[in-house]
C-alpha positions as a printed NumPy array, in Angstrom:
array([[   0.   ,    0.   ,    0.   ],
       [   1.23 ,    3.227,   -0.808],
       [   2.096,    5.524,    2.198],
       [   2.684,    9.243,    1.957],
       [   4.012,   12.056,    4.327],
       [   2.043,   13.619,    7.003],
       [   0.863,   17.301,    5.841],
       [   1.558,   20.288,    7.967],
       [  -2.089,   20.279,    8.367],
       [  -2.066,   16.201,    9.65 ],
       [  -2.431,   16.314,   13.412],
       [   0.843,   14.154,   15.066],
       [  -0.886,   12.223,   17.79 ],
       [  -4.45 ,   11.057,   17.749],
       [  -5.736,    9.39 ,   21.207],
       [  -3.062,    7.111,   22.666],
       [  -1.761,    6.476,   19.03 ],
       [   1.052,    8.093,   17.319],
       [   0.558,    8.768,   13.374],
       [   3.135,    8.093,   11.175],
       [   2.052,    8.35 ,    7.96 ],
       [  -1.017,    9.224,    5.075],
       [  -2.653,    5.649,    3.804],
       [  -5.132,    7.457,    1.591],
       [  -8.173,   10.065,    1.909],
       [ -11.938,    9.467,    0.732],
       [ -14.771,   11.068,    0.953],
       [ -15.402,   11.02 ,    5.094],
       [ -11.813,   11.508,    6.045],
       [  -8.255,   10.782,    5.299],
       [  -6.356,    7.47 ,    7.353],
       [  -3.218,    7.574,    8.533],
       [  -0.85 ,    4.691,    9.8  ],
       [  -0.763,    4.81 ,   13.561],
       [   1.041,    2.686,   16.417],
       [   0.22 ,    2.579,   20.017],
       [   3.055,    2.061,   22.811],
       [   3.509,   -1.298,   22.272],
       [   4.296,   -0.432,   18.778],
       [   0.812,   -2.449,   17.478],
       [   0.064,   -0.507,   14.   ],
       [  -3.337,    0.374,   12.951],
       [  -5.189,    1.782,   10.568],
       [  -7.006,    5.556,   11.853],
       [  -9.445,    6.774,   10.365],
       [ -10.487,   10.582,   11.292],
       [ -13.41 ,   12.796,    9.853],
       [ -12.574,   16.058,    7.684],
       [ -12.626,   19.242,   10.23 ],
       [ -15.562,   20.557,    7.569],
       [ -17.855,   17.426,    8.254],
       [ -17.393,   17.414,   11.825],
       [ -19.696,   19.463,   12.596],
       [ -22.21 ,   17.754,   10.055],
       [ -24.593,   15.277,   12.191],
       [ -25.331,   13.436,    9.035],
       [ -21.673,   12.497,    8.534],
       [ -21.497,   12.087,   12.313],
       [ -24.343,    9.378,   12.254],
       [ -22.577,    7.86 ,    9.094],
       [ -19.267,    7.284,   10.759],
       [ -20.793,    5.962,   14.458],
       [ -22.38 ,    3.768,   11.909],
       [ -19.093,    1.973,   10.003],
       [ -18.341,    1.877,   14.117],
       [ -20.592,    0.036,   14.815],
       [ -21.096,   -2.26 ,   11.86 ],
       [ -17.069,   -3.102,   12.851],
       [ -17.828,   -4.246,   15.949],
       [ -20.536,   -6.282,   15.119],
       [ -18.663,   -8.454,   12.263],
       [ -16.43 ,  -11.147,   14.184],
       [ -13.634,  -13.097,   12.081],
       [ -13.919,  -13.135,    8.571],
       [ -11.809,  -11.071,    6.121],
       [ -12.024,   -7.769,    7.834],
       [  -9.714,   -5.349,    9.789],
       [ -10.501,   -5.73 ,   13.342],
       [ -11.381,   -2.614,   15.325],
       [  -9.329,   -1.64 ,   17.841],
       [ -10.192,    1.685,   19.069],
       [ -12.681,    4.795,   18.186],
       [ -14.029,    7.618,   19.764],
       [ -16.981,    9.034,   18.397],
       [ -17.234,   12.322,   20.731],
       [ -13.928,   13.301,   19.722],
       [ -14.076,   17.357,   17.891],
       [ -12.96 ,   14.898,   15.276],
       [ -14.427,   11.299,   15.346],
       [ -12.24 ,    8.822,   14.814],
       [ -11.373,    5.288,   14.839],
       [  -8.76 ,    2.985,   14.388],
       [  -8.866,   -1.236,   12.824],
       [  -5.362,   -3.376,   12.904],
       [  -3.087,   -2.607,    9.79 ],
       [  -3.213,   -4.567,    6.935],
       [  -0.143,   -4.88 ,    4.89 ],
       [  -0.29 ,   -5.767,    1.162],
       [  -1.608,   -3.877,   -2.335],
       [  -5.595,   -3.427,   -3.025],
       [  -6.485,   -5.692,   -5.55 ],
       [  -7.119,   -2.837,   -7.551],
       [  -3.57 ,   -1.568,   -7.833],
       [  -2.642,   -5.308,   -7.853],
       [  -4.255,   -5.71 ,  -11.132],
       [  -3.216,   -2.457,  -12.162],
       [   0.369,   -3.345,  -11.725],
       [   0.249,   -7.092,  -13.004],
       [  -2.682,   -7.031,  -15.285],
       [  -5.623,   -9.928,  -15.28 ],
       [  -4.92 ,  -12.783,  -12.345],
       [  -5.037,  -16.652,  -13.135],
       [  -8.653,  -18.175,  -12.602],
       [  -6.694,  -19.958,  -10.091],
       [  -6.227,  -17.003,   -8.23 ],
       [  -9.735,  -15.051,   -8.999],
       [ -11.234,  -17.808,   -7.499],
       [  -8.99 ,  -18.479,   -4.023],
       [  -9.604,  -15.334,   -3.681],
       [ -13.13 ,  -14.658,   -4.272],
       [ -13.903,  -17.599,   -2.002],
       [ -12.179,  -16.254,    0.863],
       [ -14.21 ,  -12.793,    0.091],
       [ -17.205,  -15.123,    0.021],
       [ -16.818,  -16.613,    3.292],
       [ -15.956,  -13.385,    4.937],
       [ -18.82 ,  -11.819,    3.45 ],
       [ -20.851,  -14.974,    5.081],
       [ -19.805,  -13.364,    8.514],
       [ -20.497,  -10.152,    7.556],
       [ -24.05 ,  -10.803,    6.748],
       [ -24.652,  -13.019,    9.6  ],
       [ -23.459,  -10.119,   12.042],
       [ -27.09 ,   -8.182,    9.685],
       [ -24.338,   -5.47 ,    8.222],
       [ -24.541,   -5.347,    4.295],
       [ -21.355,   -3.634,    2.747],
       [ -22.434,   -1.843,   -0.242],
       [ -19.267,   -0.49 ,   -1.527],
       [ -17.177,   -3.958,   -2.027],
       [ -15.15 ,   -2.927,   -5.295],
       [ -11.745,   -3.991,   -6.017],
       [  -9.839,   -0.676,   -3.65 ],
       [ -11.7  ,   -1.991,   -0.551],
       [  -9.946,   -5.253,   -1.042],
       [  -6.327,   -5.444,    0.412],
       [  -4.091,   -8.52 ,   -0.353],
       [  -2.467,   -9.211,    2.615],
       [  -0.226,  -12.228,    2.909],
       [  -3.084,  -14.06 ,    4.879],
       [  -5.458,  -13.466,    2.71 ],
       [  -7.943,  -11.037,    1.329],
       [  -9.266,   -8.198,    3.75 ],
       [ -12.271,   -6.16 ,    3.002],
       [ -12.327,   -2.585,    4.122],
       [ -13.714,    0.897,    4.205],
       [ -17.465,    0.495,    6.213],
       [ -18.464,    4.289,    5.588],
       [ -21.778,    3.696,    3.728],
       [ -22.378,    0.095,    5.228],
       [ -25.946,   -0.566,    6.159],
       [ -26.713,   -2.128,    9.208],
       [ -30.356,   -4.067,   10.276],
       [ -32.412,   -1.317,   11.872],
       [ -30.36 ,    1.275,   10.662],
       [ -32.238,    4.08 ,    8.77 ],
       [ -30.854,    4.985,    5.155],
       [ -28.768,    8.754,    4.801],
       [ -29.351,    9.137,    1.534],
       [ -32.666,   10.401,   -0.391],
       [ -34.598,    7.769,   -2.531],
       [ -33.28 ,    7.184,   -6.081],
       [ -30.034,    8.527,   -4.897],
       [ -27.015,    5.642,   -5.527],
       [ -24.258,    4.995,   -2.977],
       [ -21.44 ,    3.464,   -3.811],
       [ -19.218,    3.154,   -7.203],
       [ -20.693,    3.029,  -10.883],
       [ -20.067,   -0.005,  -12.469],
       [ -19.908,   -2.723,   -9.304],
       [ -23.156,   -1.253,   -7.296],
       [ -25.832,   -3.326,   -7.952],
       [ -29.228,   -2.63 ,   -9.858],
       [ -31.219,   -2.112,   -6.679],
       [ -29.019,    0.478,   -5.165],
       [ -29.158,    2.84 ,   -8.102],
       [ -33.021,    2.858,   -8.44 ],
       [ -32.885,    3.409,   -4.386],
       [ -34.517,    0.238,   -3.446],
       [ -34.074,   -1.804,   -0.181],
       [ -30.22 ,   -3.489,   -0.175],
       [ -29.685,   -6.979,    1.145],
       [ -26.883,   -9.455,    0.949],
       [ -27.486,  -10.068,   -2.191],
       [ -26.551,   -6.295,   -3.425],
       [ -23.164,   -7.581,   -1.929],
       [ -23.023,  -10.505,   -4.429],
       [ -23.175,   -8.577,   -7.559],
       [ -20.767,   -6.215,   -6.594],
       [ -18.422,   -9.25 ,   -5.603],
       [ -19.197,  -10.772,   -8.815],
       [ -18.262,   -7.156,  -10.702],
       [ -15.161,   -7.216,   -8.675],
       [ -14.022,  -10.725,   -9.639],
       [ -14.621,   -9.901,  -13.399],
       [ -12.29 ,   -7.177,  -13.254],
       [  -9.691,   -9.47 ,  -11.202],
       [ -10.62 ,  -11.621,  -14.093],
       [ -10.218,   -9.156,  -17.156],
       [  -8.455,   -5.707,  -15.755],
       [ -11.643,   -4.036,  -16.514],
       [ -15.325,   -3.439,  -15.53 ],
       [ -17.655,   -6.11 ,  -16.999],
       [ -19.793,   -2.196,  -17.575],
       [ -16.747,   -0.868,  -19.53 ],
       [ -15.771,    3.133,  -19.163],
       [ -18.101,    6.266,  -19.07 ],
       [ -19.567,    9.267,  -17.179],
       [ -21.344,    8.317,  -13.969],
       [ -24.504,    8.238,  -15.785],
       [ -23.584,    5.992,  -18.387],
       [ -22.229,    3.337,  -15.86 ],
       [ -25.424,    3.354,  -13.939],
       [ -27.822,    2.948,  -16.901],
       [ -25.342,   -0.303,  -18.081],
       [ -25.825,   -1.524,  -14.656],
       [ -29.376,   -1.382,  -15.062],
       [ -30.408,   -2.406,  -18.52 ],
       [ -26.836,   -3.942,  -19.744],
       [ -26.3  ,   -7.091,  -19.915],
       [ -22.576,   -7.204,  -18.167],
       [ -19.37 ,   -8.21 ,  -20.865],
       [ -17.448,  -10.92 ,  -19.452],
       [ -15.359,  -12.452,  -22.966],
       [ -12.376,  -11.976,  -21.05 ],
       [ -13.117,  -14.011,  -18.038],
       [ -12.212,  -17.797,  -18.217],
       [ -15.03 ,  -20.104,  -18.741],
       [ -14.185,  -21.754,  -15.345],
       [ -15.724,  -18.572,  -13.838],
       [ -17.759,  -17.259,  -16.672],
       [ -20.675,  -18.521,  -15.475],
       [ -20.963,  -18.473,  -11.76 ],
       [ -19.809,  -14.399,  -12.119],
       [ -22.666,  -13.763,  -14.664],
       [ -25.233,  -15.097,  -11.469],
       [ -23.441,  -12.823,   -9.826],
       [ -24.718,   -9.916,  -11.908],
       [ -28.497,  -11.276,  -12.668],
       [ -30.305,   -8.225,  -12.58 ],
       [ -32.838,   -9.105,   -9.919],
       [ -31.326,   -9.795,   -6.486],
       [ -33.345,  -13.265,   -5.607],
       [ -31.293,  -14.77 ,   -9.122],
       [ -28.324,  -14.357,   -7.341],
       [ -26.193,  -17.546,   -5.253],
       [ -25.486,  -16.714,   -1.893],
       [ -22.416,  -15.831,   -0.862],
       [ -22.367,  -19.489,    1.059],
       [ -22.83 ,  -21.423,   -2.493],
       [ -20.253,  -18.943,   -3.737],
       [ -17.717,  -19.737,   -1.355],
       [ -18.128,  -23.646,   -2.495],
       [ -17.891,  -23.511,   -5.412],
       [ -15.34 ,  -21.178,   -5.935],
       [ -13.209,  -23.3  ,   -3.834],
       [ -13.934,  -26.462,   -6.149],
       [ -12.806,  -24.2  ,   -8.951],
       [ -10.035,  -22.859,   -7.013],
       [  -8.657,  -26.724,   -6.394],
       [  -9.353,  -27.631,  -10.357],
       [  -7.636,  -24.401,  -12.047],
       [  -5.142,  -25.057,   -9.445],
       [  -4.26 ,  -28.969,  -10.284],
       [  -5.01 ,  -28.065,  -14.113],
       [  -7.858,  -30.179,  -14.353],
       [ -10.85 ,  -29.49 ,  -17.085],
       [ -14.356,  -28.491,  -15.937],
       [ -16.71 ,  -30.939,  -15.02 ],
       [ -20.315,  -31.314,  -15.608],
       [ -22.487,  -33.849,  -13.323],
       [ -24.431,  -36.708,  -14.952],
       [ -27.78 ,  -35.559,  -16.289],
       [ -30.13 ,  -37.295,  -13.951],
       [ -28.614,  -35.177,  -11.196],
       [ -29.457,  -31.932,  -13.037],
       [ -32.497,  -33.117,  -13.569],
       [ -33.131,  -33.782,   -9.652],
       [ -31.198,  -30.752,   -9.028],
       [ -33.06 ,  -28.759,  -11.325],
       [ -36.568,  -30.223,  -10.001],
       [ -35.22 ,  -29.569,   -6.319],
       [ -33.273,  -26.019,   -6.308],
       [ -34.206,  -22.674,   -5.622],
       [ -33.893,  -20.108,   -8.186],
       [ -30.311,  -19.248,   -7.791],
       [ -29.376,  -22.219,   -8.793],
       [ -31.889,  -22.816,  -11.823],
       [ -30.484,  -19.539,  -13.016],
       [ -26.261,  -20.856,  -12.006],
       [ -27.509,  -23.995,  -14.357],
       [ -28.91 ,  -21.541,  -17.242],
       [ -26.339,  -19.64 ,  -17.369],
       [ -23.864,  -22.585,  -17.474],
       [ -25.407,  -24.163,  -19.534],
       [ -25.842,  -20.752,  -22.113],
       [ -21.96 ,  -20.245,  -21.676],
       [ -21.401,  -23.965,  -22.371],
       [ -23.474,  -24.619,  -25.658],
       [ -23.516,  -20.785,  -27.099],
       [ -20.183,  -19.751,  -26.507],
       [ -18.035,  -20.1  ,  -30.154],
       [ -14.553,  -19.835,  -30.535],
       [ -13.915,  -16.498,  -28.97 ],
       [ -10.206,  -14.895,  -31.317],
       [  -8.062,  -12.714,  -28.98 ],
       [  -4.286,  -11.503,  -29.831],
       [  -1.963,  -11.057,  -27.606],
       [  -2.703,   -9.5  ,  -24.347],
       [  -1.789,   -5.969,  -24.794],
       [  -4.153,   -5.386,  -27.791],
       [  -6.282,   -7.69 ,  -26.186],
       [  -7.051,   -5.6  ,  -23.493],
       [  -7.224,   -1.974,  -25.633],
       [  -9.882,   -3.98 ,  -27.998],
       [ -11.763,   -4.91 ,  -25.011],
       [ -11.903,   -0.511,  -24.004],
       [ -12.61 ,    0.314,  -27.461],
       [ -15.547,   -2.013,  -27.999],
       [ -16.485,   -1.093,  -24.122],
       [ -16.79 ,    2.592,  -24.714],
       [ -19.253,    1.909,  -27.737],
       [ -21.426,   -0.672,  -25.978],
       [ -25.085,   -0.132,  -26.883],
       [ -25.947,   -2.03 ,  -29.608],
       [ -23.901,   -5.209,  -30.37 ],
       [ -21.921,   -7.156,  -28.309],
       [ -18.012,   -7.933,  -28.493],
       [ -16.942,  -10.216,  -30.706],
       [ -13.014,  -11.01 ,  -31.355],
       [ -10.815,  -11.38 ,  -34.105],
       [  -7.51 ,  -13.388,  -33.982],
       [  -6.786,  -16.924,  -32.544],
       [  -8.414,  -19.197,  -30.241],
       [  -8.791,  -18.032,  -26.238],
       [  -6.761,  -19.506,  -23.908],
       [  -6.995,  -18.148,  -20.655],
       [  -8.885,  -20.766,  -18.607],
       [ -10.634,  -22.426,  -21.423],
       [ -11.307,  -25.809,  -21.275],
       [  -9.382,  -28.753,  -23.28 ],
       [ -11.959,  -30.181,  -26.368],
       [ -14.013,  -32.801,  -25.13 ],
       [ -14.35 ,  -35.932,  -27.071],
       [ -16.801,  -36.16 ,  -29.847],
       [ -17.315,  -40.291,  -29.878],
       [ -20.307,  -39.983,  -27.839],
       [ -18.372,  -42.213,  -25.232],
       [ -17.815,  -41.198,  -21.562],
       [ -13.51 ,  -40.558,  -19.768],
       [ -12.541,  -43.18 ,  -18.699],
       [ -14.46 ,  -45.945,  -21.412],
       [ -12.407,  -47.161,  -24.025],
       [ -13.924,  -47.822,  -27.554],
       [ -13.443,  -50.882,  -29.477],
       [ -12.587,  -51.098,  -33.428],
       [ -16.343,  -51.557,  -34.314],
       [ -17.518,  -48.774,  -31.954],
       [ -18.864,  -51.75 ,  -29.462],
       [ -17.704,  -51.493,  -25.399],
       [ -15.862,  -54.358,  -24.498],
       [ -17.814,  -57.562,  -22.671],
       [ -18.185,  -56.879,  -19.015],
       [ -14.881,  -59.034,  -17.256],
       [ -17.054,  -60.268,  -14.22 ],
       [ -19.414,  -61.73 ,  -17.215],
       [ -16.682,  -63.432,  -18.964],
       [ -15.823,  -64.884,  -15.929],
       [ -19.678,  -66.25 ,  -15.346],
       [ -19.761,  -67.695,  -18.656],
       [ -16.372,  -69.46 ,  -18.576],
       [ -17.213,  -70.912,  -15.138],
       [ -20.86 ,  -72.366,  -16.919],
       [ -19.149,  -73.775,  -19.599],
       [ -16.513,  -75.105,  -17.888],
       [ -19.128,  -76.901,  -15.739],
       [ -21.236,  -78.116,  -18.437],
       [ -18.016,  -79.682,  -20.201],
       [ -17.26 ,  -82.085,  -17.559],
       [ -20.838,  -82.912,  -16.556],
       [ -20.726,  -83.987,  -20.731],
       [ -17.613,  -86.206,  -20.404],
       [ -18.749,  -87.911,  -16.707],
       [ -21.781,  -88.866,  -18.639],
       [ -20.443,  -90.278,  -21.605],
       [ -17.89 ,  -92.08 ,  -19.239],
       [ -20.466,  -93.198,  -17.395],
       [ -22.49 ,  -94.603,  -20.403],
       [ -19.57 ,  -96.486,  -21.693],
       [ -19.242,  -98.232,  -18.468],
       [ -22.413,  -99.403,  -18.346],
       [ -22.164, -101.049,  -21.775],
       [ -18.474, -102.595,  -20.866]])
């Protein structure tokens, strides 16, 4: 993370911690990196001296306080220390070390599906917590994710909703960032966990791609795409393809939960990881599973299924002009969507499949026949073996009697 020098205006000591240095500023404050006497660094996070004095943006800070006290384990910053009387309100979570997936991305361009999907299961399962403690995040985009060697931390409660909690802005009014808040927040309706799923799914596209599955534009153009576009995801590999496109179903009840996200994403984690090809279950299980589910899973299937059976050979080049392609046709989105031009697309694609009709793992012989079960070969030779000498102890048998 990138650390600048106090200002002349920074104050030196806040509390009982001493501030070291500028982390960042948004739009409630600026944080600092802080230690207390045993040296323990934090994270402190103080209100502007304008917005003090606002009760609005008081109310809106005691409430990122208090969703961070309610979340336990999980990947967020624990709190440490806040005082909300303060003539600046302020509060303080345990330091994480590491980039922002953001400016991890940034730096490296797109991550394996390997890693997209470690770690969007980890952001899964901490989002489980999160949920269960009734907090819904509402800004998760890839800048509130920090890459610490222990894993993924989410950060940066300022416009979290919490049960109870009444909303600060004014209906129709969106919160949050253009191109990974979901559908429901920009026409102002009520958020739920499920707002937090499409903006995870949003964010893992972009791990996925190095760019928003809603392309570039003006505020206003963002939030329309979000809205009544369907999302562009040709760059993400088809391991992921189609669990991030349930991500972004337009209406919240199509989404998984962030519980059938973290499975699967760790299945596909393990697979990518080991190198193995995608596998589908047998078709009477769909067909239970299908009968059975609820409809985030119907849609998971359709959309699997869509990606599976309509998806042609997608032509990229190489990844440079693969990825200024991808901004071009992004910036004139509204009528047609991409379509590539150059050689077959490799990144996470799965090997061709068979054509023979037969099954892995059941070998074919010359005339297109399965070979004869071995446990039936074994049947028959024992019958005929038995019937042979029952034969010959007869016909010895007879020509004893006639000697």
């Amino acid at each position: 993370m990138a650390m600048m020098r106090l200002r002349r205006e920074d104050p030196r000591i806040v509390g009982s911690f001493r501030l070291h240095r500028r982390l960042g500023a948004g739009g409630m404050g600026v944080v600092y990196l802080g230690s207390d006497r045993r040296g323990q660094r934090v994270a402190l996070k103080v209100i502007r001296p304008d917005l003090a004095e606002d009760q609005e943006f008081r109310s809106r800070f005691a409430r990122e306080v208090s969703a961070a006290r309610r979340i336990r384990g999980g990947c967020t910053a624990r709190l440490v220390a806040a005082d909300l009387e303060a003539d600046r309100p302020w509060f303080a979570t345990q330091y994480v070390p590491g980039p922002s997936l953001h400016d991890r991305v940034a730096e490296e361009g797109p991550l394996r599906a390997a890693d997209v999907a470690s770690i969007g299961a980890a952001l899964s399962e901490g989002l489980v917590a999160v949920h269960e403690a009734g907090v819904v995040h509402r800004d998760l985009k890839p800048s509130n994710i920090l890459l610490s060697p222990k894993g993924p931390r989410i950060i940066d409660f300022g416009i979290a909703w919490a049960t109870g909690a009444s909303t600060l802005t004014h209906v129709g009014t969106a919160v949050g960032s253009p191109g990974f808040l979901a559908p429901e927040q920009v026409r102002g309706a009520a958020v739920t966990p499920a707002t937090d799923v499409f903006s995870l799914g949003a964010t893992l596209a972009y791990a996925a791609m190095a760019d928003s599955p809603f392309g570039h534009g003006s505020s206003e153009v963002m939030l329309y795409r979000v809205v009544h576009e369907e999302p562009q995801l040709h760059g993400v590999p088809d391991a992921l393809a189609p669990l991030v496109r349930a991500c972004l179903a337009k209406d919240p009840e199509e989404r998984p939960s962030t519980l059938q996200l973290s499975m699967r994403l760790k299945e596909i984690a393990a697979r990518e990881a080991q190198g193995l090809p995608a596998s589908r279950p047998p078709v009477q299980r769909e067909r239970s599973e299908e009968r059975n589910a609820v409809r985030p899973t119907e849609r998971y299937t359709e959309y699997a299924e869509r990606d599976t059976r309509g998806r042609g050979p997608e032509r990229v080049g190489e990844r440079g002009s693969e990825r200024v392609s991808e901004r071009e046709r992004g910036q004139g989105r509204g009528s047609s969507p991409r379509s590539s031009a150059a050689g077959p697309r490799t990144g996470g694609s799965r090997p061709p499949q068979s054509r023979s009709g037969t099954r892995p793992g059941v070998r074919s012989t010359s005339t297109g026949r399965r070979p004869a079960n071995p446990r039936l070969l074994r049947q028959r030779l024992f019958v005929f073996v038995v019937v042979t000498l029952v034969v010959a102890l007869g016909i010895a048998a007879a020509q004893a009697l006639q000697g």
